[in-house]
Backbone as CSV, one residue per row, in Angstrom:
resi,resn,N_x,N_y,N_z,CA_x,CA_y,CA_z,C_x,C_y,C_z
1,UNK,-94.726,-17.818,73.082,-93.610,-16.917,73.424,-92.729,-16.740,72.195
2,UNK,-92.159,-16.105,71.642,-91.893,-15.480,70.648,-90.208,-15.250,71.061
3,UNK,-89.502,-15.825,69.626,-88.242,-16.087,69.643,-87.046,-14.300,70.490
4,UNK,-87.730,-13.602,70.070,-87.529,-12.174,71.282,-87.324,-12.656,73.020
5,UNK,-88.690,-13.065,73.215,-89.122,-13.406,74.490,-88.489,-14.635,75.273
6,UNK,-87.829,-15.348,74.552,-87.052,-16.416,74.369,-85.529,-15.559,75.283
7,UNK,-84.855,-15.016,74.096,-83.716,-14.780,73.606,-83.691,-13.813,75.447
8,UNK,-84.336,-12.904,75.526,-84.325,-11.844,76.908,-84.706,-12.442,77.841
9,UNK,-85.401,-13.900,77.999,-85.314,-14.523,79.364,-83.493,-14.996,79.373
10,UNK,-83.243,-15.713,78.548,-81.988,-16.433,78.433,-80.852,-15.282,78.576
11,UNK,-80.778,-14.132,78.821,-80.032,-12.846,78.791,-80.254,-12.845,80.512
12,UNK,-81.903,-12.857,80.614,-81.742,-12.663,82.103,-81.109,-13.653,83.090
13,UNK,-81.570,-14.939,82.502,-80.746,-15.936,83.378,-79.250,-16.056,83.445
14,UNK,-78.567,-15.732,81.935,-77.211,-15.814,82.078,-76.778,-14.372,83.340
15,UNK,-77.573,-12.950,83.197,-77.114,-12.781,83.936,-77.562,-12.514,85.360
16,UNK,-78.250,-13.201,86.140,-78.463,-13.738,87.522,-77.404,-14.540,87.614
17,UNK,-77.103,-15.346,86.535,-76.256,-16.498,87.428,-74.392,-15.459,87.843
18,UNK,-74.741,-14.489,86.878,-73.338,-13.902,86.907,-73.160,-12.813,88.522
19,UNK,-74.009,-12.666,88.880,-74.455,-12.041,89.754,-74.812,-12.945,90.997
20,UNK,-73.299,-12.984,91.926,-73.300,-13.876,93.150,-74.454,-13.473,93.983
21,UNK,-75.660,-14.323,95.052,-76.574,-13.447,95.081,-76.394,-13.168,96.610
22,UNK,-77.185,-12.568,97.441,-76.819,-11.658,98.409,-77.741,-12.769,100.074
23,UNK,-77.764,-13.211,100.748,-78.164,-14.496,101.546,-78.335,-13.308,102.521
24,UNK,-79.043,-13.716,103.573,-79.474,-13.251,104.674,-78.540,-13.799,105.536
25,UNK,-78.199,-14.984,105.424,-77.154,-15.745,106.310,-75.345,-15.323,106.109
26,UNK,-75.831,-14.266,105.478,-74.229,-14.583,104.214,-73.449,-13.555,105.790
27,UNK,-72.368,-14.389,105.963,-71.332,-13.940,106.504,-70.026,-12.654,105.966
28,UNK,-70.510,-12.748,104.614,-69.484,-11.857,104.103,-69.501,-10.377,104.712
29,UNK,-68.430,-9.778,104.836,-68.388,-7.839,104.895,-67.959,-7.331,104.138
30,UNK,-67.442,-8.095,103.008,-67.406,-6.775,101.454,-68.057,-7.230,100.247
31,UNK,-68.539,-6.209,99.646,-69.133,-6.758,98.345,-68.177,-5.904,97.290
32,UNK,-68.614,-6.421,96.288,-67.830,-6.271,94.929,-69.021,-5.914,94.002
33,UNK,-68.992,-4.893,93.579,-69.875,-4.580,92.295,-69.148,-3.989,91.346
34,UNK,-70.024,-4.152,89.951,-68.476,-3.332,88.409,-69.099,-4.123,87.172
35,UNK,-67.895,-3.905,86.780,-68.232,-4.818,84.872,-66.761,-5.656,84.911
36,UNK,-67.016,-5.665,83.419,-65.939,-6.846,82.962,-64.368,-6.734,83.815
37,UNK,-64.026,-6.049,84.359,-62.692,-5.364,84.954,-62.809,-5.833,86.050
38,UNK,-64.095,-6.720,86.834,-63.979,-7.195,87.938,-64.456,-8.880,87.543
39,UNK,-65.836,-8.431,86.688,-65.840,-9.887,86.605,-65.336,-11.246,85.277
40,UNK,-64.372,-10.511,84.888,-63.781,-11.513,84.383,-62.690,-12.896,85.159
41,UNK,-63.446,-13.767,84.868,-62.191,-15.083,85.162,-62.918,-15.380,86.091
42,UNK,-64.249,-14.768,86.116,-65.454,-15.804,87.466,-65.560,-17.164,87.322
43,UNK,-65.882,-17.162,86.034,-66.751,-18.815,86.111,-65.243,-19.845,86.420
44,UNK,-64.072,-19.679,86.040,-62.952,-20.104,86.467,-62.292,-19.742,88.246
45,UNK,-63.120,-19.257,88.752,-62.724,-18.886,89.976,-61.467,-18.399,90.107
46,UNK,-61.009,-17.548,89.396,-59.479,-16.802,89.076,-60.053,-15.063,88.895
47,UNK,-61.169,-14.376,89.339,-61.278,-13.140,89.094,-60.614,-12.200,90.045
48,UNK,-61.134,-10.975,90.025,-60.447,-10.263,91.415,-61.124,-10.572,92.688
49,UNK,-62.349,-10.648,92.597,-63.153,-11.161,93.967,-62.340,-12.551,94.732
50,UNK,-62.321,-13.445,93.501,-61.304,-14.686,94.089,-59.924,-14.732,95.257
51,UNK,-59.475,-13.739,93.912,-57.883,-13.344,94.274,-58.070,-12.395,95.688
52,UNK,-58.865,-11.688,95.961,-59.128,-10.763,97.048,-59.584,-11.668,98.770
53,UNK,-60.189,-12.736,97.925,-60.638,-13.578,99.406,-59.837,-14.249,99.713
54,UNK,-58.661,-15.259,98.767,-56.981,-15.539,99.180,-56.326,-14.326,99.769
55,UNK,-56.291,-13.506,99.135,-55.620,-12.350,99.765,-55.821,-11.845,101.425
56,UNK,-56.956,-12.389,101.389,-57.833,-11.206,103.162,-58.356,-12.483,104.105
57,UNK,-57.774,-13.741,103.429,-58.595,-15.048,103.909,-60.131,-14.427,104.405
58,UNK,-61.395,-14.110,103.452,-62.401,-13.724,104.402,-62.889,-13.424,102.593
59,UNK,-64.530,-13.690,103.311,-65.529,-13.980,101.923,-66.047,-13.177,101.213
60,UNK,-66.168,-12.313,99.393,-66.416,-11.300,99.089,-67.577,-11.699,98.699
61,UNK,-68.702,-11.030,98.462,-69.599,-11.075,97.522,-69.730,-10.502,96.224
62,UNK,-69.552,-10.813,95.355,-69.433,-10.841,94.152,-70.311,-10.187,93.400
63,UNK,-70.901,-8.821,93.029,-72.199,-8.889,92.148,-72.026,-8.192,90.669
64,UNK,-70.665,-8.355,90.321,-70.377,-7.596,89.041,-70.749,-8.706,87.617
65,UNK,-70.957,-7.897,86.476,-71.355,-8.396,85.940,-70.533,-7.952,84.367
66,UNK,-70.040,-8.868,83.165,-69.713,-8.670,82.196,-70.384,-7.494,81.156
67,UNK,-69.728,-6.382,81.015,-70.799,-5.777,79.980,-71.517,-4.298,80.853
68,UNK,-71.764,-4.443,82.203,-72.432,-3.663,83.300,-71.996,-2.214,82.887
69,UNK,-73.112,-1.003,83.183,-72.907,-0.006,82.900,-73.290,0.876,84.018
70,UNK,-72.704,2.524,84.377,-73.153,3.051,85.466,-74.515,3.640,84.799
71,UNK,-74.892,4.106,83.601,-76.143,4.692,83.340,-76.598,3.368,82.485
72,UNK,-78.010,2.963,82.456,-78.966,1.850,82.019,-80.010,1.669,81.949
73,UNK,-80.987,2.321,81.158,-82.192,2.291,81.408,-83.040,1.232,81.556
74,UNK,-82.635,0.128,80.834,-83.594,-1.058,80.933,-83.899,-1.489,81.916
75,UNK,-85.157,-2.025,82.527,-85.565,-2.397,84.009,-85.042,-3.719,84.091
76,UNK,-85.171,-5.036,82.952,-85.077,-5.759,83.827,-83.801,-6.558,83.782
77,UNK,-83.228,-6.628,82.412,-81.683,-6.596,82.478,-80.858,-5.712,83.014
78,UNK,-81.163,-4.631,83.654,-80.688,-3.391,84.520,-80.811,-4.429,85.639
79,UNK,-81.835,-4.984,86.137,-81.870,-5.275,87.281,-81.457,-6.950,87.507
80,UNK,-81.111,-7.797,86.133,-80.222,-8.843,86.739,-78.586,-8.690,86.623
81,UNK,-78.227,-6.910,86.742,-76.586,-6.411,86.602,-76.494,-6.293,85.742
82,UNK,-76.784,-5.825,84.834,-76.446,-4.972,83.786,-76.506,-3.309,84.293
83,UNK,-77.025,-2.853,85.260,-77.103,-1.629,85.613,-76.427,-1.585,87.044
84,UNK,-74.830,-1.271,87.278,-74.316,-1.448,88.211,-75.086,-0.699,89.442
85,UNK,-75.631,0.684,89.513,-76.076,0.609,90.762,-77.100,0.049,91.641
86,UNK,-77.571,-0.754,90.666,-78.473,-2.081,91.033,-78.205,-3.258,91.738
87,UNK,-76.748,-3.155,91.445,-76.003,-4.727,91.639,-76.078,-4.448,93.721
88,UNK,-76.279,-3.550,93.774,-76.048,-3.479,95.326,-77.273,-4.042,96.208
89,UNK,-76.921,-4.660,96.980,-77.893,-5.341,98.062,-77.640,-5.245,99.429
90,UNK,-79.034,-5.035,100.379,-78.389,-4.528,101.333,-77.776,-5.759,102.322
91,UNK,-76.693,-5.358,103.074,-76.285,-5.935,104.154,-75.431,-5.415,105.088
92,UNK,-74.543,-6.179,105.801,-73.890,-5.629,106.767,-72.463,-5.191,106.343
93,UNK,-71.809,-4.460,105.458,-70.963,-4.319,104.372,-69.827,-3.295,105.158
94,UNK,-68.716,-3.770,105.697,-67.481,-3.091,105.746,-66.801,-2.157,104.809
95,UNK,-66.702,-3.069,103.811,-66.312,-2.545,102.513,-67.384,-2.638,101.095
96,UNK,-67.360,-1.613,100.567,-67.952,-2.125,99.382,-66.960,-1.230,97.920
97,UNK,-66.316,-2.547,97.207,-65.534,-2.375,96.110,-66.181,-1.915,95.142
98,UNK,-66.202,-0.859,94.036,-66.927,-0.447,92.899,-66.096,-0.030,91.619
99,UNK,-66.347,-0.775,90.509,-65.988,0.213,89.335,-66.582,0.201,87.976
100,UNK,-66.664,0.688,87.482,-67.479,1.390,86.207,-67.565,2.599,85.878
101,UNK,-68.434,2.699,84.093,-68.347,3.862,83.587,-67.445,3.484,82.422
102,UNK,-66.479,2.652,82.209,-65.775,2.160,80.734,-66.935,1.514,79.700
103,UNK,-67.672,0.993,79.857,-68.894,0.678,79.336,-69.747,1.956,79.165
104,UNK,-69.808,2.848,79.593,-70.373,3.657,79.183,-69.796,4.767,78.285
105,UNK,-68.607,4.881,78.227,-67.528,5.696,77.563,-67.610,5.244,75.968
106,UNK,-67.222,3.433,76.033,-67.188,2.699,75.217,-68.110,2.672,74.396
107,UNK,-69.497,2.505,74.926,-70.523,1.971,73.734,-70.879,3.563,73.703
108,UNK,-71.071,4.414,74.531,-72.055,5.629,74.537,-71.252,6.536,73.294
109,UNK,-69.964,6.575,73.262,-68.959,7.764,72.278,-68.127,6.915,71.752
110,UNK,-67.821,5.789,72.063,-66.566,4.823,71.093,-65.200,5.397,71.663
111,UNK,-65.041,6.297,72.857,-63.930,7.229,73.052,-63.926,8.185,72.292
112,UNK,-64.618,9.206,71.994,-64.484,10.119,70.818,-65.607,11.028,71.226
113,UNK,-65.158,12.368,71.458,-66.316,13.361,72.080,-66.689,12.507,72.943
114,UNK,-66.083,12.629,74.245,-66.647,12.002,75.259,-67.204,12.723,76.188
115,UNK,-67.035,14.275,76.183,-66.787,14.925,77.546,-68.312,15.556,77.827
116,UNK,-69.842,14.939,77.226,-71.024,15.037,77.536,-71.220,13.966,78.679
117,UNK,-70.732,12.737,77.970,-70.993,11.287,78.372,-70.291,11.549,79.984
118,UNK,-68.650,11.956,79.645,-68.074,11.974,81.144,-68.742,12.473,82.047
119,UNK,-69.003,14.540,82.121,-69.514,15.186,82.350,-70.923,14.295,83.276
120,UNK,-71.630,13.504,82.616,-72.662,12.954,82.867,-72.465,11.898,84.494
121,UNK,-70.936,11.105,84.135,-70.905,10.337,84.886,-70.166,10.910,86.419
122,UNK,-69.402,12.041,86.135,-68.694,12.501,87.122,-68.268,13.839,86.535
123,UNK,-68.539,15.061,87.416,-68.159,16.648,86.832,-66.598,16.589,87.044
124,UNK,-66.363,17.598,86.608,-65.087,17.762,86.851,-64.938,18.451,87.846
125,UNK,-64.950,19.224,89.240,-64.897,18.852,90.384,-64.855,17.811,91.031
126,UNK,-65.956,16.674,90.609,-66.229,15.038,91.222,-67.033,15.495,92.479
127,UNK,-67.955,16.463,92.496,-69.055,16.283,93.211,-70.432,16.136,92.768
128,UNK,-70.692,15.676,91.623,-72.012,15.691,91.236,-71.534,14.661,89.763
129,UNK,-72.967,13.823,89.249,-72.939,13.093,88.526,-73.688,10.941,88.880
130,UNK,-73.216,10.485,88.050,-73.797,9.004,88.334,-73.016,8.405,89.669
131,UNK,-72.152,8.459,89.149,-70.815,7.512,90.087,-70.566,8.351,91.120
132,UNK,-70.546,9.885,91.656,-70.571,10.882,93.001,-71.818,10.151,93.530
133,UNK,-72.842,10.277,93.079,-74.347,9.980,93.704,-74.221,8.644,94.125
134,UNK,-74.082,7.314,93.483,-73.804,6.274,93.850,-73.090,5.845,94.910
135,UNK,-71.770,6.556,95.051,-71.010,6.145,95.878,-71.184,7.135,97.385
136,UNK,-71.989,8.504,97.008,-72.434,8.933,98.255,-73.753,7.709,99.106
137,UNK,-74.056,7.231,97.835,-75.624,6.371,98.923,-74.671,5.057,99.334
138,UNK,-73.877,4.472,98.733,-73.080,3.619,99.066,-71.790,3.637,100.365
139,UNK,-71.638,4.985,100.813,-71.099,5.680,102.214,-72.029,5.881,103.264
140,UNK,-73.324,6.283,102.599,-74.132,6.356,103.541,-74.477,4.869,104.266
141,UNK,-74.172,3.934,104.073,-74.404,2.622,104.376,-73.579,2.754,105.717
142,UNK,-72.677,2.829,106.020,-71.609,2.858,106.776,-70.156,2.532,106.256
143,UNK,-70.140,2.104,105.200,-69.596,1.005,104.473,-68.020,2.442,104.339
144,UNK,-66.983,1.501,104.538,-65.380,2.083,103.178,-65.405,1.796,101.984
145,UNK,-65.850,2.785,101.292,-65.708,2.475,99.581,-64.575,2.644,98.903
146,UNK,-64.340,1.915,97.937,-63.277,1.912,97.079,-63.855,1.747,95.331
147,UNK,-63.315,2.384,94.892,-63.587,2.830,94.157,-62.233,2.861,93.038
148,UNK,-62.591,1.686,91.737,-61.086,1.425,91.000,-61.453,1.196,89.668
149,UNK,-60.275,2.390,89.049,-59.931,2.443,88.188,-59.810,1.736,87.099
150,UNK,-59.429,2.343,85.980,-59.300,1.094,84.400,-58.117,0.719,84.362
151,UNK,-57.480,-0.285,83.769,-56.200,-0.624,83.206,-55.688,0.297,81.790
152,UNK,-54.691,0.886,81.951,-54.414,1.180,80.643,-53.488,-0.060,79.895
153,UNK,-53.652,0.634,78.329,-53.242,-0.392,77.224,-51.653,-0.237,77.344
154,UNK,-50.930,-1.762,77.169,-49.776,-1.598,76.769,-48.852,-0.915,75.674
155,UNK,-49.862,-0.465,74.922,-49.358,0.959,73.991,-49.083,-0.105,72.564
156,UNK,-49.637,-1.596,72.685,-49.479,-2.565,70.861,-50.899,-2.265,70.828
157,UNK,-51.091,-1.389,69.984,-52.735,-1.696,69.172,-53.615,-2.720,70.076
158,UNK,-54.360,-1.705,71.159,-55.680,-2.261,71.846,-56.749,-1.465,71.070
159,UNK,-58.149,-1.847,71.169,-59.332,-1.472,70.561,-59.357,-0.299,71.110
160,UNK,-59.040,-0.123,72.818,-59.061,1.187,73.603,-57.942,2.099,73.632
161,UNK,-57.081,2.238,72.631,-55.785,2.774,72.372,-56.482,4.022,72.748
162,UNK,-57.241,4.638,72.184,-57.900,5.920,72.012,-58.708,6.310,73.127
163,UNK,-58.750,6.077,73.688,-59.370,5.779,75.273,-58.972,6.214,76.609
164,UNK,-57.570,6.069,76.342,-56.396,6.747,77.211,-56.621,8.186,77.766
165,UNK,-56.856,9.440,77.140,-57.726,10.800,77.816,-58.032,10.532,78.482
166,UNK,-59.665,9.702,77.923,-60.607,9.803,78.837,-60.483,9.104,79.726
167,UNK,-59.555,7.833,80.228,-59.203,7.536,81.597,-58.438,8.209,82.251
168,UNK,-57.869,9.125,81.838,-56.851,9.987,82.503,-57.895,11.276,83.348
169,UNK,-58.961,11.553,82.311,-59.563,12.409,83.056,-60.628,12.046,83.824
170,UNK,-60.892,10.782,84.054,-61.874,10.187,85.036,-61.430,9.970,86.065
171,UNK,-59.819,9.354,85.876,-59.132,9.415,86.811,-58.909,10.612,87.857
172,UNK,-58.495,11.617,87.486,-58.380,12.745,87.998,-59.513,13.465,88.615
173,UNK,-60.792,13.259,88.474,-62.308,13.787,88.418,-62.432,12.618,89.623
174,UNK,-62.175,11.496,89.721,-62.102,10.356,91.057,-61.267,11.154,92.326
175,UNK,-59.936,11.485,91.975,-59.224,11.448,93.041,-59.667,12.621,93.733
176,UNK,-60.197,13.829,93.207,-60.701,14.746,93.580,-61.872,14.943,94.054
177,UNK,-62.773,13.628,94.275,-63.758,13.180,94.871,-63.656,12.772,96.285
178,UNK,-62.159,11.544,95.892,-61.996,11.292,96.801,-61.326,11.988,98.158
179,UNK,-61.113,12.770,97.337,-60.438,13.839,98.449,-60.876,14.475,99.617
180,UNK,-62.336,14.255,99.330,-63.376,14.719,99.667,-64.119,13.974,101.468
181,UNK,-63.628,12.915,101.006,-64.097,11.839,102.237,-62.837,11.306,102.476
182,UNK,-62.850,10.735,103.718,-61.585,10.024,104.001,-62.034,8.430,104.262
183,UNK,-63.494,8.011,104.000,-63.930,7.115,103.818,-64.310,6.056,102.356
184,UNK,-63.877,7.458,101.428,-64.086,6.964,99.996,-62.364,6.911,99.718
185,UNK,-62.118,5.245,99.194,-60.526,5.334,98.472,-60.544,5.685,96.931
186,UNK,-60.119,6.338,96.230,-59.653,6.094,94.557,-58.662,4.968,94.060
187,UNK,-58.589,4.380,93.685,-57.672,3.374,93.279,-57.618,3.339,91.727
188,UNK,-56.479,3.941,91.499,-55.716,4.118,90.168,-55.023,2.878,89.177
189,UNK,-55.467,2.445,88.269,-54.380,1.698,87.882,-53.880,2.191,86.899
190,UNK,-53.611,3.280,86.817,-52.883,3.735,85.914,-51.693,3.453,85.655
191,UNK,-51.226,3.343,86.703,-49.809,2.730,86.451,-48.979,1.528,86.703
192,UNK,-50.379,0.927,86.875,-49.937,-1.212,86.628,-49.154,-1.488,85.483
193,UNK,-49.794,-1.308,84.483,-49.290,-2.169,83.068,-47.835,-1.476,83.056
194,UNK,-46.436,-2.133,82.252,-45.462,-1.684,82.251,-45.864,-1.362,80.467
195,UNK,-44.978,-0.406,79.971,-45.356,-0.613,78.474,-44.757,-1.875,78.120
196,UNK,-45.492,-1.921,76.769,-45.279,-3.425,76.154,-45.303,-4.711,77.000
197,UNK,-45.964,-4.021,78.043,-46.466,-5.711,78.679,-47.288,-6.135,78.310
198,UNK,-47.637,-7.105,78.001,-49.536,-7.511,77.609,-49.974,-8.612,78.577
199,UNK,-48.968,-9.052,79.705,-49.062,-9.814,80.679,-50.514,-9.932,82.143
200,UNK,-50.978,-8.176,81.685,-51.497,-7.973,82.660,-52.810,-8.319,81.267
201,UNK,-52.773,-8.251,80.295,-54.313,-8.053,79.722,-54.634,-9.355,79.140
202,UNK,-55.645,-9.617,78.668,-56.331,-11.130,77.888,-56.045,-10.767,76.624
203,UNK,-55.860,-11.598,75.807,-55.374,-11.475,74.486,-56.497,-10.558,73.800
204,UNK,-57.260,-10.180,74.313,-57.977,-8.784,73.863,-57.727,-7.354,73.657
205,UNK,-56.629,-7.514,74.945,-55.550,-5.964,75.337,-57.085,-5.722,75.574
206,UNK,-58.031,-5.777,76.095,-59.231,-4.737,77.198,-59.189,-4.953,78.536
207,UNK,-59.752,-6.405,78.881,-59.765,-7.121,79.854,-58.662,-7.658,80.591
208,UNK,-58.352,-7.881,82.043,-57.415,-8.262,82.667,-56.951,-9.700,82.181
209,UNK,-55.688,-10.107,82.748,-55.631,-11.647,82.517,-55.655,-12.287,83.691
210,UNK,-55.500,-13.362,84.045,-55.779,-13.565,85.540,-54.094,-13.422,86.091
211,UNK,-53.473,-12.717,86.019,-52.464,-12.011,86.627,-52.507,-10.496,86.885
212,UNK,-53.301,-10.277,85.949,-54.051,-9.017,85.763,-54.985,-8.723,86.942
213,UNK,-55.979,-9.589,87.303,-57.183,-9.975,87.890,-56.302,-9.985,89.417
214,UNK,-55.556,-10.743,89.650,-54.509,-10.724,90.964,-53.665,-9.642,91.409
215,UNK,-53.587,-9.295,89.883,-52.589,-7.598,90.536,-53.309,-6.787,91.556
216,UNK,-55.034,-6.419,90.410,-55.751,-5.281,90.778,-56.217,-5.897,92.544
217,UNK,-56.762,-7.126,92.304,-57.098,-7.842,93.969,-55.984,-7.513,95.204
218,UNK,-54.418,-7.199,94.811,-53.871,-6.740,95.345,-53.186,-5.663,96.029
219,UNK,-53.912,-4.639,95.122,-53.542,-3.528,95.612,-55.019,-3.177,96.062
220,UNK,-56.214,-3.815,95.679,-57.489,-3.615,96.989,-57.324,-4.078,98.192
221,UNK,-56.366,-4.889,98.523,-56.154,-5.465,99.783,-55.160,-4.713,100.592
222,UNK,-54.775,-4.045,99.898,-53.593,-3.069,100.525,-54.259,-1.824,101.175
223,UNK,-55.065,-1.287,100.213,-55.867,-0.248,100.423,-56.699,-1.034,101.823
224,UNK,-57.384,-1.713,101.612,-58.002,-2.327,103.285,-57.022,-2.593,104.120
225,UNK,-56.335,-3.454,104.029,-55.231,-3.581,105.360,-54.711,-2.104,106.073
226,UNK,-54.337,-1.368,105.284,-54.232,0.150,105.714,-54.999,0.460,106.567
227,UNK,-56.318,0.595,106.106,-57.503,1.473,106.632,-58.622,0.700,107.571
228,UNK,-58.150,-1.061,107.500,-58.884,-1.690,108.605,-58.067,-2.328,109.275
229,UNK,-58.421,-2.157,110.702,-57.287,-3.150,111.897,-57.496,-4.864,111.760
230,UNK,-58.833,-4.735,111.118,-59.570,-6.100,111.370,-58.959,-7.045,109.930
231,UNK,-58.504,-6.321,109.481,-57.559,-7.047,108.183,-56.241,-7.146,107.631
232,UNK,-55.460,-6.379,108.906,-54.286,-5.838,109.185,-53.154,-7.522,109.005
């Protein structure tokens, strides 16, 4: 086996293990799928999935993964979460939480001429694209989707300073999706961070901090308590 063959099993295992896995027995009714914006502060049990099951006393499943993208061609790191619409498994799912597409913005354009890449992931109507299609097969389940947003930067020199547009217009291309169903939520964070806070981000200014990680868990729980009696 050949130091390659090596290196891409050890990719796959790190990410299975990142990827809570889905039980036949499993009692849970919401799952969680996304990238780094959900699953950071897992292996510390401080992420948003965490913060969301304190929040709702009741068990999430977890299948997001660091790095995860909505478009991915590779089969089989696609398929241990690296390719978010993969991360989904079937079950008996009330809710199912989703976000992505910053990974694809990121590595695909760097933020810069983005509007092929966007275009790709969601039109500007928000009826056609990766993330429309996804989250229509993900309604078709029976399931309330939610569907959340990026953090913006506290405005001190983040890597994603430049980035800002194009969440503004994904944003907007979401809500107008969501408009669409009264079963699909948008969830914005556009307007979490205060400027010059860096409270909500990891000393990266990308990623949440685990106050960060608790904010966003909190205003998903709001959005459910609203819209379910059973969590009221």
């Amino acid at each position: 086996m050949t130091v390659t063959h090596l290196r891409l099993m050890a990719l796959i295992l790190m990410l299975s293990a990142c990827g809570e896995p889905v039980t036949r027995d499993s009692t849970a009714r919401i799952l969680l799928m996304g990238d780094s914006l959900m699953a950071s502060h897992k292996l510390t049990g401080q992420s948003v999935s965490h913060a969301l099951e304190k929040e709702l006393g009741t068990q999430v499943t977890d299948r997001s993964v660091i790095g995860a993208r909505m478009i991915y061609v590779l089969p089989i790191s696609g398929s241990a979460g690296l390719n978010i619409p993969k991360q989904y498994h079937d079950g008996d799912w009330d809710w199912i939480i989703v976000n992505g597409g910053g990974n694809d913005i990121w590595f695909g354009c760097g933020c810069a001429v983005c509007n092929r890449r966007i275009d790709r992931l969601i039109s500007d109507d928000g009826r056609s694209g990766v993330i429309p299609g996804l989250l229509s097969r993900l309604r078709a389940t029976g399931a309330q989707v939610i569907y959340v947003g990026y953090l913006r930067t506290p405005g001190v020199n983040s890597p994603i300073e430049g980035c800002a547009d194009e969440g503004d217009k994904m944003d907007a291309r979401m809500a107008r999706l969501a408009e669409l169903d009264g079963g699909l939520h948008f969830l914005s964070l556009a307007d979490m961070v205060p400027p010059g806070d860096r409270s909500h981000h990891a000393i990266d200014l990308i990623h949440p901090s685990v106050k960060g990680s608790a904010a966003i868990a909190d205003r998903i729980a709001g959005i459910i308590r609203r819209n379910d009696p059973a969590h009221d």
